[in-house]
Backbone as a chain_set.jsonl record, in Angstrom:
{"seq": "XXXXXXXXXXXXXXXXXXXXXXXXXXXXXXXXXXXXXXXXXXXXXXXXXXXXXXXXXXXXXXXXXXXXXXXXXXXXXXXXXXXXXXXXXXXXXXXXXXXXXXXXXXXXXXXXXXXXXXXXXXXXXXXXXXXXXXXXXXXXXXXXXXXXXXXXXXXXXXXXXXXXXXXXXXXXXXXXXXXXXXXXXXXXXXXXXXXXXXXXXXXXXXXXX", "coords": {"N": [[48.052, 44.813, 63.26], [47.091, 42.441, 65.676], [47.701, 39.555, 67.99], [45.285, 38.13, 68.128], [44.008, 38.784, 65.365], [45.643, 38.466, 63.746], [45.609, 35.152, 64.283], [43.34, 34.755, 63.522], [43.236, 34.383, 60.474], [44.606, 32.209, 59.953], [44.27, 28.804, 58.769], [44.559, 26.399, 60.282], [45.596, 23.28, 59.579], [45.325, 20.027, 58.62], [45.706, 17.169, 56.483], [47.211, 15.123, 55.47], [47.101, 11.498, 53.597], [47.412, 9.745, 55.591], [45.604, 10.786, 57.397], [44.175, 10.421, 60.392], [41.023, 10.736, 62.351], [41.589, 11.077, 65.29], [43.803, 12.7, 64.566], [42.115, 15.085, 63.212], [40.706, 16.172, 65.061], [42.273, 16.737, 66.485], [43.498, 18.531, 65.55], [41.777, 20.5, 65.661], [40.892, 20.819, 67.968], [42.988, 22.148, 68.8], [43.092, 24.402, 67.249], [40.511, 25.876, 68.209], [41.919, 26.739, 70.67], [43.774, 28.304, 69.693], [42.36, 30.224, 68.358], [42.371, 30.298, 65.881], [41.002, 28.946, 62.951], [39.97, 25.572, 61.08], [40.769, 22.98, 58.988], [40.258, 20.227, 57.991], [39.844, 16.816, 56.579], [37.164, 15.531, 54.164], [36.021, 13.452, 54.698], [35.935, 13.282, 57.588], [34.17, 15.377, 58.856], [31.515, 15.743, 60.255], [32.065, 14.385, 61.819], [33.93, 15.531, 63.582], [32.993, 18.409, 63.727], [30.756, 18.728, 66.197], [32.694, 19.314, 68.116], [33.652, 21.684, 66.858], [32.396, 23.562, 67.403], [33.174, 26.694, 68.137], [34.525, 27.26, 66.086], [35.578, 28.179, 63.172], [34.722, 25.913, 60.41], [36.096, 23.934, 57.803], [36.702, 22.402, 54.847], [38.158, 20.091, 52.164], [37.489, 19.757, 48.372], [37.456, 17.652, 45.93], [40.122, 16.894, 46.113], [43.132, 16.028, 45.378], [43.816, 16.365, 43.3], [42.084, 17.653, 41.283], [40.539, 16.155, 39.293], [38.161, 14.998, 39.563], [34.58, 13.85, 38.267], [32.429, 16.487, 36.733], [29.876, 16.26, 38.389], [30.652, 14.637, 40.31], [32.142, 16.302, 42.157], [30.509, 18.341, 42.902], [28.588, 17.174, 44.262], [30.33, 15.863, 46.379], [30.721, 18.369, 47.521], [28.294, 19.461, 48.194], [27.543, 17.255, 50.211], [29.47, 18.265, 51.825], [29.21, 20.66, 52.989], [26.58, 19.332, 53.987], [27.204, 18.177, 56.025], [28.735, 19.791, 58.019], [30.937, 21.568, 57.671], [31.912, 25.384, 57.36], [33.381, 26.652, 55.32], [34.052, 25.575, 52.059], [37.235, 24.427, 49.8], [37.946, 24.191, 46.871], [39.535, 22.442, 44.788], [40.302, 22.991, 41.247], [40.122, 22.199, 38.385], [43.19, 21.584, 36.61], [43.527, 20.322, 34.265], [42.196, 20.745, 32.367], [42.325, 23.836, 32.492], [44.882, 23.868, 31.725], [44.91, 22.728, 29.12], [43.487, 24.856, 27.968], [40.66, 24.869, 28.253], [38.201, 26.934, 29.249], [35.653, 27.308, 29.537], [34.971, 25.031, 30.003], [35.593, 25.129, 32.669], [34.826, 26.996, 34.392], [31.539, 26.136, 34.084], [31.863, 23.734, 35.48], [32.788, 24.752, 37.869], [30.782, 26.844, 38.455], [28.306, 25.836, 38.804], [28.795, 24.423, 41.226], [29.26, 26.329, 42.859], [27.263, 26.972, 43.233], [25.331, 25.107, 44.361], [26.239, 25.391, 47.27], [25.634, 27.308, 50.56], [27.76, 28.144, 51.453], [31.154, 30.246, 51.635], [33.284, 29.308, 49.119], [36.15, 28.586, 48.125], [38.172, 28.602, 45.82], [41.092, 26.168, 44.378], [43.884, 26.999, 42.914], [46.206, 25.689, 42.096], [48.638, 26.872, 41.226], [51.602, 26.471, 41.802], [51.495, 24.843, 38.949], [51.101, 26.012, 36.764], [51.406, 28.713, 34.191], [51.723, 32.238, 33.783], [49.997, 33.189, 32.559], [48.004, 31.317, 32.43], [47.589, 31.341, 35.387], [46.006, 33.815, 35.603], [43.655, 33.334, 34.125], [42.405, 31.346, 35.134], [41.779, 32.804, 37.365], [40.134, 34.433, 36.754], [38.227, 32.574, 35.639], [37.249, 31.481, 37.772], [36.047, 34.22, 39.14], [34.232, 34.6, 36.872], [32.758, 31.935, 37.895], [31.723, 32.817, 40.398], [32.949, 32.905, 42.718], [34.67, 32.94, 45.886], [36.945, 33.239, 47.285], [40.479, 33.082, 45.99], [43.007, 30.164, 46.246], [45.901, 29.815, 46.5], [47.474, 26.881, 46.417], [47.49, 23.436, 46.498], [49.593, 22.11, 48.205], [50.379, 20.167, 47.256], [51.831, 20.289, 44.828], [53.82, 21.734, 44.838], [54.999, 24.902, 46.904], [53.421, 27.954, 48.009], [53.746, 31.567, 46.67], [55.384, 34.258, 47.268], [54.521, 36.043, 44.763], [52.641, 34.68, 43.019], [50.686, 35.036, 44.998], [50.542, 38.039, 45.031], [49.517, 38.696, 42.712], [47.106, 36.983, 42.051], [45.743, 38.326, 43.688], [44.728, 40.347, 42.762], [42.53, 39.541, 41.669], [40.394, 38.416, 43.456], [40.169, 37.853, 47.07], [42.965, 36.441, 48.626], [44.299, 32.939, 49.845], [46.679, 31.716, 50.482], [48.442, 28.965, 50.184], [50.636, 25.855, 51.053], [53.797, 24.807, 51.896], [54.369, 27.194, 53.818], [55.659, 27.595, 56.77], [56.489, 29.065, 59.206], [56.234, 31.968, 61.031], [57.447, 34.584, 60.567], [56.905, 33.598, 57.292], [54.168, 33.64, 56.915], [53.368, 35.907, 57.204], [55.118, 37.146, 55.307], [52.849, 36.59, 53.101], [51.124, 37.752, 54.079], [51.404, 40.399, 53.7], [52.23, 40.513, 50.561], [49.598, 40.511, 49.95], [47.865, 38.524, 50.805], [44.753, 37.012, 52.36], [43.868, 34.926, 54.091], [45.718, 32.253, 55.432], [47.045, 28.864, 55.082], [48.147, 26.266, 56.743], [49.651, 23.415, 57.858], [50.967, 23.539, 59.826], [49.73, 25.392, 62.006], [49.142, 26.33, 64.295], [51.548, 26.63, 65.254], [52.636, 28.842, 63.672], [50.92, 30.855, 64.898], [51.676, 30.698, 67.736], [54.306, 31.65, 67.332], [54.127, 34.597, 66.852], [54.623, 37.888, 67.431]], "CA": [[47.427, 43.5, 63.443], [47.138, 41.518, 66.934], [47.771, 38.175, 67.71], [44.295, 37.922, 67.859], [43.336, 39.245, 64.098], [46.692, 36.906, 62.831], [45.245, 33.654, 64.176], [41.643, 34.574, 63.003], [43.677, 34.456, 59.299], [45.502, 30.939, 60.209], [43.556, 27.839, 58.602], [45.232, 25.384, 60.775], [44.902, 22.189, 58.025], [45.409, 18.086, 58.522], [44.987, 16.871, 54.727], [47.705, 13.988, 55.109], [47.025, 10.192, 53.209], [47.448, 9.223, 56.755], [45.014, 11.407, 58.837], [43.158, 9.586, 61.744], [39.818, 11.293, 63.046], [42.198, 11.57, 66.192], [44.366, 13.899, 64.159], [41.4, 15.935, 62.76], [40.116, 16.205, 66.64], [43.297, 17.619, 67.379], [43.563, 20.627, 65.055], [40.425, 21.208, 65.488], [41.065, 21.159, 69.413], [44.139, 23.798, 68.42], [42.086, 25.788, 66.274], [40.233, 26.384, 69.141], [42.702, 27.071, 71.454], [44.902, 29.536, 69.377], [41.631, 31.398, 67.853], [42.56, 29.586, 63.987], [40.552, 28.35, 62.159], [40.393, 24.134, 60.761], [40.967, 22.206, 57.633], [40.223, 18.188, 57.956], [39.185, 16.185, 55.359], [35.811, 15.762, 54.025], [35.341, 12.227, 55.812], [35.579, 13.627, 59.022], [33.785, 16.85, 59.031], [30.237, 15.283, 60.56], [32.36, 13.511, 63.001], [34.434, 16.815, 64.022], [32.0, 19.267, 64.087], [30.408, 19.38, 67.393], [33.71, 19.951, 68.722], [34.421, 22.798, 66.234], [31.238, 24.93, 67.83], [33.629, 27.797, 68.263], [35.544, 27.357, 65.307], [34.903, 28.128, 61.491], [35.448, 24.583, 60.044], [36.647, 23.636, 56.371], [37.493, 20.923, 54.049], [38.054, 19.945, 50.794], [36.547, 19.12, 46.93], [38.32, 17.176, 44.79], [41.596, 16.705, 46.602], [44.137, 16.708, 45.976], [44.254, 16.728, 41.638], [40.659, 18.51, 40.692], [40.058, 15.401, 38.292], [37.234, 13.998, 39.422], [33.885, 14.216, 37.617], [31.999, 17.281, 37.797], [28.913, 16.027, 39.403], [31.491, 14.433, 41.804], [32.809, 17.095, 43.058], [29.443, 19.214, 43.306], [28.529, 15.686, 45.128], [30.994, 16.377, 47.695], [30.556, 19.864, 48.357], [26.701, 19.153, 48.887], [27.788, 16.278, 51.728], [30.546, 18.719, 53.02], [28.424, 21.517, 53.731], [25.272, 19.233, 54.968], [27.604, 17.238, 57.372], [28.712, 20.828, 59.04], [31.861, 22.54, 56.976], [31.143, 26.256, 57.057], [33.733, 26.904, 54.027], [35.317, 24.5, 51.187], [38.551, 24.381, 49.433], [37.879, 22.861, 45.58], [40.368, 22.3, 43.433], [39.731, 23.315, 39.529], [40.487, 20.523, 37.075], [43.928, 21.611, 36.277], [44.467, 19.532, 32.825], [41.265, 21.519, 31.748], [42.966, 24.745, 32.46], [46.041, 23.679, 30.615], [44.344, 22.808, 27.591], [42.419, 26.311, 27.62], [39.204, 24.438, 27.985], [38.021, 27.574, 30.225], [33.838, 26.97, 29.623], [34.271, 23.635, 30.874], [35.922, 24.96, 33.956], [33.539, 27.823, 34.13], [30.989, 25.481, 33.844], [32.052, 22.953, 36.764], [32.567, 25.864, 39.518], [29.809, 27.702, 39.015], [27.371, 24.734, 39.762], [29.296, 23.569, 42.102], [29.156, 27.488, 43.929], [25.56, 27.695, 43.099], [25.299, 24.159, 45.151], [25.772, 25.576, 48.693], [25.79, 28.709, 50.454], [29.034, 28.341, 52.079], [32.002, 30.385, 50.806], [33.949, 28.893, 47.995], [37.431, 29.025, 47.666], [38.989, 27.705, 44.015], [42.369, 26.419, 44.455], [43.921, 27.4, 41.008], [47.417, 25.031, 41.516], [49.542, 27.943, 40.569], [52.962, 25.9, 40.725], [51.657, 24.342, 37.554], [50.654, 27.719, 35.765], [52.372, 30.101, 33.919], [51.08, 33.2, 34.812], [48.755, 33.527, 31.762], [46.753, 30.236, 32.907], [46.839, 31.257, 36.531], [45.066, 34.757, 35.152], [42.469, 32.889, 33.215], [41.924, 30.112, 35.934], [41.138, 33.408, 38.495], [39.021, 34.977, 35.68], [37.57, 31.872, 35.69], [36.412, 31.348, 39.59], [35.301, 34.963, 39.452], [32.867, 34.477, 36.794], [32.171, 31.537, 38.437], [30.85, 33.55, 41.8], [33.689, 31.925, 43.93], [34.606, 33.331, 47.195], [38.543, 33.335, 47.123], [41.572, 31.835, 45.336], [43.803, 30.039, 47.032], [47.611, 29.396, 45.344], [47.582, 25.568, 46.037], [47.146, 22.364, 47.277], [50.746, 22.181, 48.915], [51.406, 19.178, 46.973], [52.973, 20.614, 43.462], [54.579, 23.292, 45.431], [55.047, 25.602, 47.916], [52.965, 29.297, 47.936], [55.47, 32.474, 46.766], [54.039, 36.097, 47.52], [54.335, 36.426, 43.25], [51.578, 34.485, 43.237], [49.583, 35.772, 45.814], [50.172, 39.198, 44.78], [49.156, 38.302, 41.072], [46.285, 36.331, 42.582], [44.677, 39.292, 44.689], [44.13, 41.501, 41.514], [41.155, 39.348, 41.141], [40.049, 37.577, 44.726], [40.599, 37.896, 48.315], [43.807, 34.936, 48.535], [44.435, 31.957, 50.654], [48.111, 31.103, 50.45], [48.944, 27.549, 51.054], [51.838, 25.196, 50.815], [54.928, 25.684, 52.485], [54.428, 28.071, 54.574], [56.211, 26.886, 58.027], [56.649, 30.032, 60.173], [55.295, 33.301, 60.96], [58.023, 35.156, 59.414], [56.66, 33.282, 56.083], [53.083, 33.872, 57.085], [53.687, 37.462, 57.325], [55.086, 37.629, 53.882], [51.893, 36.133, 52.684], [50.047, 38.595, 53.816], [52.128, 41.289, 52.971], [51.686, 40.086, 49.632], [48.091, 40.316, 49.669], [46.711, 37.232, 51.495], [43.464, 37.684, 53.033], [44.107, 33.62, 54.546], [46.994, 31.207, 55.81], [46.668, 27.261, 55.021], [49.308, 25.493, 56.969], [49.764, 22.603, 59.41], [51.762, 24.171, 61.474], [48.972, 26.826, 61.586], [49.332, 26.763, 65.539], [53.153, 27.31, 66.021], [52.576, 30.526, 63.328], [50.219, 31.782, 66.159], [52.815, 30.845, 68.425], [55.324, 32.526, 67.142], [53.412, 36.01, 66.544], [54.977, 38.693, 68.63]], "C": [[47.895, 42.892, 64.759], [47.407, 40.264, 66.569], [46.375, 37.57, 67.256], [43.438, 37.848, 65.929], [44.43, 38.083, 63.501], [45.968, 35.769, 62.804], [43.762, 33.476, 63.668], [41.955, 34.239, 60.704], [44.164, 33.362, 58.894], [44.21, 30.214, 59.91], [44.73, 26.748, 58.981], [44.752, 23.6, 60.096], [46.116, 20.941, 58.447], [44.596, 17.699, 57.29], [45.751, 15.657, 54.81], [46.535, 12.734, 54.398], [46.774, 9.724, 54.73], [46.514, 9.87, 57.544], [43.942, 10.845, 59.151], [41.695, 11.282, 62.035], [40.869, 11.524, 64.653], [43.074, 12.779, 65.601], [43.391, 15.182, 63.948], [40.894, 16.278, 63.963], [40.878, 16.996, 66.928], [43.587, 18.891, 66.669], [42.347, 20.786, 65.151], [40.459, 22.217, 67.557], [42.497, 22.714, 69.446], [43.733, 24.611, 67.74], [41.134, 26.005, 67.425], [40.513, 26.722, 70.511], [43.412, 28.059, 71.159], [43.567, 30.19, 68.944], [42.191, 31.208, 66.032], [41.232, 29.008, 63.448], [40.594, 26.622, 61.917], [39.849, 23.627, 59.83], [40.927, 20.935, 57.917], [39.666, 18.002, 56.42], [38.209, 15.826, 55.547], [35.21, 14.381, 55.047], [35.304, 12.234, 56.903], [34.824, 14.829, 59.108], [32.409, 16.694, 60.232], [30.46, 14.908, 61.802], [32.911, 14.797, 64.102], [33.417, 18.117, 64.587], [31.205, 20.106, 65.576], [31.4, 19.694, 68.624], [34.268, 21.264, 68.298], [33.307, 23.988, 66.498], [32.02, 26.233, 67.57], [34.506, 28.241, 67.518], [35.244, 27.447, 63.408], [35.858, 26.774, 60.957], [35.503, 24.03, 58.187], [37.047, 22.337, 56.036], [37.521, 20.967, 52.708], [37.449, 19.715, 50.388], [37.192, 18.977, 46.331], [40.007, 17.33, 44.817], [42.105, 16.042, 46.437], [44.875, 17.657, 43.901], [43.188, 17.752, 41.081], [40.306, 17.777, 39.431], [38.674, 14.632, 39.069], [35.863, 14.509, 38.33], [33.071, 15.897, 38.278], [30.913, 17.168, 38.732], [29.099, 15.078, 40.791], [31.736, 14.875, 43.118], [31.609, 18.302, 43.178], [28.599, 18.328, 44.41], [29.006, 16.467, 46.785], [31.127, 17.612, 48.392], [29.202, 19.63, 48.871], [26.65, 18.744, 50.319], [28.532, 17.601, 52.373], [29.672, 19.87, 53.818], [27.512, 21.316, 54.473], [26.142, 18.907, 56.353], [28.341, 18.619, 58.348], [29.811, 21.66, 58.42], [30.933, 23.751, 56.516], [32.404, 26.814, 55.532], [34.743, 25.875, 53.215], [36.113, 24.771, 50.364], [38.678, 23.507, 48.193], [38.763, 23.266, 44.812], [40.134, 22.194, 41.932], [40.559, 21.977, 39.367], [41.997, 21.434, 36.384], [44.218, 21.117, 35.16], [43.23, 20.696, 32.209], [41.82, 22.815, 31.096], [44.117, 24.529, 31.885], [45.929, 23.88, 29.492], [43.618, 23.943, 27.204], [40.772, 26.002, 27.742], [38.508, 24.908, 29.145], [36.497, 27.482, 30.48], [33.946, 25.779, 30.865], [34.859, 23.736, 32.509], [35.362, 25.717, 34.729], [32.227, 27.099, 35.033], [31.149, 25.048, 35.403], [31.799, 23.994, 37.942], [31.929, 26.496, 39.758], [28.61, 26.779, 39.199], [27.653, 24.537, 40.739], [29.254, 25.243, 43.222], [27.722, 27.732, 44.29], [24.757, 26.521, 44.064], [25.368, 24.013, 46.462], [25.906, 26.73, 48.966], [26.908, 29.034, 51.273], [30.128, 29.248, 51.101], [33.202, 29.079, 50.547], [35.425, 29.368, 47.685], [38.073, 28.168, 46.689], [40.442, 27.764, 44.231], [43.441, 26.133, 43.21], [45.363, 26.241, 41.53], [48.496, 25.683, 41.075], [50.884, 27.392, 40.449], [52.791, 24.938, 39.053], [51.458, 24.744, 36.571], [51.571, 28.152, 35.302], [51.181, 31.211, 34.233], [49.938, 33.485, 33.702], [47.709, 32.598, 32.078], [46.327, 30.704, 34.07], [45.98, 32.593, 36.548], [43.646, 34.279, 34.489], [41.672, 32.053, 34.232], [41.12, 31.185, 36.915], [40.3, 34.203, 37.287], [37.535, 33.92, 36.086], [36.794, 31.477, 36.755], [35.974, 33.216, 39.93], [33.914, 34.841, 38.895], [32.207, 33.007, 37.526], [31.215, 32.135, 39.939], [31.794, 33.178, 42.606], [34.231, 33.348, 44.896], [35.87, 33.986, 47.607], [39.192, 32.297, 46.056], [42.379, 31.281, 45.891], [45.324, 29.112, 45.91], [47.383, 28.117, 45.547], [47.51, 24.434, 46.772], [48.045, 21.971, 48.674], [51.599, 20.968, 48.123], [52.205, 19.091, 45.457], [53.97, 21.702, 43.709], [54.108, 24.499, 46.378], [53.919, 27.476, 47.35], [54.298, 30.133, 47.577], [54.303, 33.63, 46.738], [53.983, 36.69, 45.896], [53.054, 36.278, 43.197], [50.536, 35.05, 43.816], [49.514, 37.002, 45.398], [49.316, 39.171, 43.167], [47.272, 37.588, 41.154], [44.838, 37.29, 43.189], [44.315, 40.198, 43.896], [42.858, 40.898, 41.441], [40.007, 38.788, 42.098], [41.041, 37.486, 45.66], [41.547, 36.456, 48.044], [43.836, 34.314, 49.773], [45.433, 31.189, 50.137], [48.398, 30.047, 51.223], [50.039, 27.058, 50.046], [53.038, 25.978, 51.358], [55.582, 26.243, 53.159], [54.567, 27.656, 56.469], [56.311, 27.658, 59.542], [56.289, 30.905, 59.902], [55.829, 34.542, 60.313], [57.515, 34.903, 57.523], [54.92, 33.653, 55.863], [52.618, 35.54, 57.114], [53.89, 38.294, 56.098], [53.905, 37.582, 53.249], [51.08, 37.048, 52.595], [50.24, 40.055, 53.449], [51.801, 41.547, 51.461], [50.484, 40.239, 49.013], [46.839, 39.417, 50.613], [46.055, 37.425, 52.356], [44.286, 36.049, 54.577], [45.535, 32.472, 54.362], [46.756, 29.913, 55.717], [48.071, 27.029, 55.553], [48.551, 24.367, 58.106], [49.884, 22.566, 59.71], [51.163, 25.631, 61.414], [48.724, 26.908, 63.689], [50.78, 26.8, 65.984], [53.699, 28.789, 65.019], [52.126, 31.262, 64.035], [51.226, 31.665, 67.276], [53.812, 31.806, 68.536], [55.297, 33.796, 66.832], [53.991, 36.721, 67.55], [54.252, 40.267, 68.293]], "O": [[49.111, 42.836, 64.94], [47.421, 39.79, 65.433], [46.232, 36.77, 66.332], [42.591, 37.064, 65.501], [44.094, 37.046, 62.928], [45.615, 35.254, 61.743], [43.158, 32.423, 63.462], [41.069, 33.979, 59.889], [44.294, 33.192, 57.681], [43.162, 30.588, 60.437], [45.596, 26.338, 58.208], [43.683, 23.013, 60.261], [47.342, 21.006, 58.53], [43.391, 17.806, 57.065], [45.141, 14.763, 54.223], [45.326, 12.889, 54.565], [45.645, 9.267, 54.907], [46.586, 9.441, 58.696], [42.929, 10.724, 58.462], [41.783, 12.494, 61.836], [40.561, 12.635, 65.085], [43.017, 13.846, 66.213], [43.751, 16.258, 64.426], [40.303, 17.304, 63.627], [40.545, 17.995, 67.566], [43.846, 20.0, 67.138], [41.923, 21.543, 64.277], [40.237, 23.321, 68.054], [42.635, 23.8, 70.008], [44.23, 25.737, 67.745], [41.139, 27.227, 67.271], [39.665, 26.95, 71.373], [43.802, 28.808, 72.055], [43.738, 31.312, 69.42], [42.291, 32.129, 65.222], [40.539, 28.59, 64.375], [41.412, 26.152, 62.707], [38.632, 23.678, 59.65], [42.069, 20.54, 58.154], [39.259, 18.747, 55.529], [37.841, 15.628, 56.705], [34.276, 14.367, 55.849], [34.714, 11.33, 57.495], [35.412, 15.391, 60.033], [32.345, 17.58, 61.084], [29.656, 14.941, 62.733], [32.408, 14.982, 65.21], [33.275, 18.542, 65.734], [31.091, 21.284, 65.915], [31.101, 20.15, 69.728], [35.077, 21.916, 68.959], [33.324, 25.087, 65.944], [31.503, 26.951, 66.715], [35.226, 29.208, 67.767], [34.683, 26.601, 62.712], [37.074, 26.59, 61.013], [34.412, 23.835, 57.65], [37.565, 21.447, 56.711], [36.929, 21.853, 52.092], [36.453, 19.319, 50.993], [37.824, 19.932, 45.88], [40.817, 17.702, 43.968], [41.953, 15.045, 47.141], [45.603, 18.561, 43.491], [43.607, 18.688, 40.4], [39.834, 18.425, 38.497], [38.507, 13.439, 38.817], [36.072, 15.485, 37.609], [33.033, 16.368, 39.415], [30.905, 17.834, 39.767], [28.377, 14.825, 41.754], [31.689, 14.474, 44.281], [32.057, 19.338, 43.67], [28.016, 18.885, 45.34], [28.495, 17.117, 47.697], [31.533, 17.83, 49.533], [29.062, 19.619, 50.094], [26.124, 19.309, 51.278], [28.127, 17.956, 53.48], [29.521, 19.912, 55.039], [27.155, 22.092, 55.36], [25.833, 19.29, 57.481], [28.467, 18.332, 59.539], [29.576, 22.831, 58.716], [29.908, 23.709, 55.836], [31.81, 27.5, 54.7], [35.852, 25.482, 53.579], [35.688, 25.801, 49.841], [39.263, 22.424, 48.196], [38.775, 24.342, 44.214], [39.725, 21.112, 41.511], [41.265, 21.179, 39.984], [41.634, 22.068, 35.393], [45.36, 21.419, 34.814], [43.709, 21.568, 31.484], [41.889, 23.066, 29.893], [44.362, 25.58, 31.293], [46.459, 24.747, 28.798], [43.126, 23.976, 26.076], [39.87, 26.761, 27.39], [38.127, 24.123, 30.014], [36.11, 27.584, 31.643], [33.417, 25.618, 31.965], [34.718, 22.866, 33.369], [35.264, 25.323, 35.891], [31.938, 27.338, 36.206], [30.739, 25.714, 36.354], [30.849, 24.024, 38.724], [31.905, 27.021, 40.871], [27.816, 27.263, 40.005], [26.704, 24.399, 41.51], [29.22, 25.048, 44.437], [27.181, 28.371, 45.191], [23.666, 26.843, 44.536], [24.888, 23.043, 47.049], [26.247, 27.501, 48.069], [27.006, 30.156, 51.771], [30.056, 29.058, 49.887], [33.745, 28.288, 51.317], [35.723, 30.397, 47.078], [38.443, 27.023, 46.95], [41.083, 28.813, 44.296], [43.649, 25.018, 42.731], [45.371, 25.699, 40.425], [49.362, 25.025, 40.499], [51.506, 27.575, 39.403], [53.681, 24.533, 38.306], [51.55, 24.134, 35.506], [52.664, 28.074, 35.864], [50.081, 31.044, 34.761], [48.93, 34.062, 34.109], [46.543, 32.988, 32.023], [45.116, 30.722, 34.29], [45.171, 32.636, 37.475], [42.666, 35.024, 34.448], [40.441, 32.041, 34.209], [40.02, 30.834, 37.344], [39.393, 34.557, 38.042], [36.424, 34.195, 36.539], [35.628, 31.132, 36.563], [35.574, 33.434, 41.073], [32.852, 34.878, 39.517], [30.989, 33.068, 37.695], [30.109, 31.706, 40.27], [31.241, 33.069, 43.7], [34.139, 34.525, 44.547], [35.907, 35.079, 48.173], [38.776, 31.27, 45.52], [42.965, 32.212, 46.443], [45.464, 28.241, 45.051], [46.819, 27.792, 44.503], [47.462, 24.657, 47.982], [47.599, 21.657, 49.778], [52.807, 20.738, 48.175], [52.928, 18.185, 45.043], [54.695, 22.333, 42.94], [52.947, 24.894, 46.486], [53.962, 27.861, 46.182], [55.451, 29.825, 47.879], [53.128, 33.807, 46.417], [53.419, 37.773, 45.743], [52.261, 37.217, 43.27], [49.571, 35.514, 43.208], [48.345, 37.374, 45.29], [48.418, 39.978, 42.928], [46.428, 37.818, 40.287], [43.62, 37.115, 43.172], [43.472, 40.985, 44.326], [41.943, 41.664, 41.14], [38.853, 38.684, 41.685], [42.231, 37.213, 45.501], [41.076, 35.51, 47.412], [43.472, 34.934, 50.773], [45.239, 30.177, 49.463], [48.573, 30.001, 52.44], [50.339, 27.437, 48.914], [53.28, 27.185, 51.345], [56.796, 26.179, 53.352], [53.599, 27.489, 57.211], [56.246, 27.129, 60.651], [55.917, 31.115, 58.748], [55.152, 35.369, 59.703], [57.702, 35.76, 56.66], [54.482, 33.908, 54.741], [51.492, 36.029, 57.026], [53.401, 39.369, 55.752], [53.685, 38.642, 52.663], [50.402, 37.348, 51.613], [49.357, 40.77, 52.974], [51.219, 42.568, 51.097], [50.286, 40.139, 47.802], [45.655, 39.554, 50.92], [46.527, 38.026, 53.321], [44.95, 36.254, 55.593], [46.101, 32.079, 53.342], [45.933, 29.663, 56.597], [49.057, 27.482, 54.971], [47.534, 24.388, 58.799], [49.49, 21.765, 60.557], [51.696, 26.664, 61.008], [47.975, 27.785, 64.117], [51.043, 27.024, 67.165], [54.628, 29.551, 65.287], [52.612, 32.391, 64.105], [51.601, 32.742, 67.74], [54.114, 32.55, 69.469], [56.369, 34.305, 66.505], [53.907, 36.215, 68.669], [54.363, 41.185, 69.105]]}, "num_chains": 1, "name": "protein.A"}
């Protein structure tokens, strides 16, 4: 693998409470400078966009818990994809998946895949799994049709290559949380991981030798 093929694997991602449309400008402007990829949030995507010409551009659904309703969050994938995101990042309903209530989660993600033609990546939450939920949850986003899995939001916990390897038995992965350097980005994919979510997804390309 080149530097080149690494940073095409890097989703360089601004998700803060705090992020300005100047922030989302600027990874977007570093995602097209290192050859990454970019993650903003859904309220900028429309605004971002014609700066991200040269850049495959992403955002979320139902960030950051996966409680909202489901015609919410099939809502917001609709907008994310018209306003220019070529792939989104939805978070399953986690209490659902707790309770075993796998139809109704079923249910939600495969409307919600059948809703645009962007790929779909289901981000199962895996620090809040045991490993029999996070098997059922990727059961569950296959029969839904989904695209990838990705271990997690970043904000119940960090990615571990368990996961990811456990993860890739059933869908290409997208390991997020955590993950700070290219030594850790490396494990990831070691592991399995097709895709890198960080925010320091241009000083992992950096640091690529």
């Amino acid at each position: 693998m080149d530097r080149a093929d690494f940073a095409a694997r890097i989703d360089h991602t601004v998700l803060g409470p705090e992020t300005t449309l100047a922030d989302a400008r600027g990874v977007v402007a570093a995602a097209a400078e290192y050859g990454t990829n970019a993650c903003v949030p859904p309220c900028y995507v429309a605004e971002v966009r014609e700066d991200a010409e040269a850049v495959t551009l992403m955002t979320v659904v139902g960030f950051p818990h996966g409680q909202h309703a489901p015609t919410v969050k099939r809502e917001e994938a609709v907008t994310a994809w018209e306003d220019g995101a070529d792939e989104l990042d939805v978070v399953l309903n986690v209490g659902r998946v707790k309770a075993g209530e796998y139809d109704a989660v079923i249910d939600e993600l495969a409307e919600l895949v059948a809703a645009v033609p962007v790929p779909v990546k289901v981000i199962v939450e895996a620090p809040l799994l045991t490993d029999v939920e996070k098997r059922r949850a990727a059961e569950a986003a296959v029969e839904a049709d989904a695209d990838y899995l990705k271990t997690g939001t970043g904000v119940a916990g960090p990615a571990t290559a368990a996961d990811v390897a456990l993860l890739a038995e059933y869908l290409p992965v997208k390991a997020s949380g955590g993950i700070g350097t290219t030594e850790e980005a490396r494990a990831m994919l070691d592991a399995g991981a097709e895709r890198i979510g960080a925010s320091a997804g241009d000083s992992l390309v950096q640091g690529f030798e």
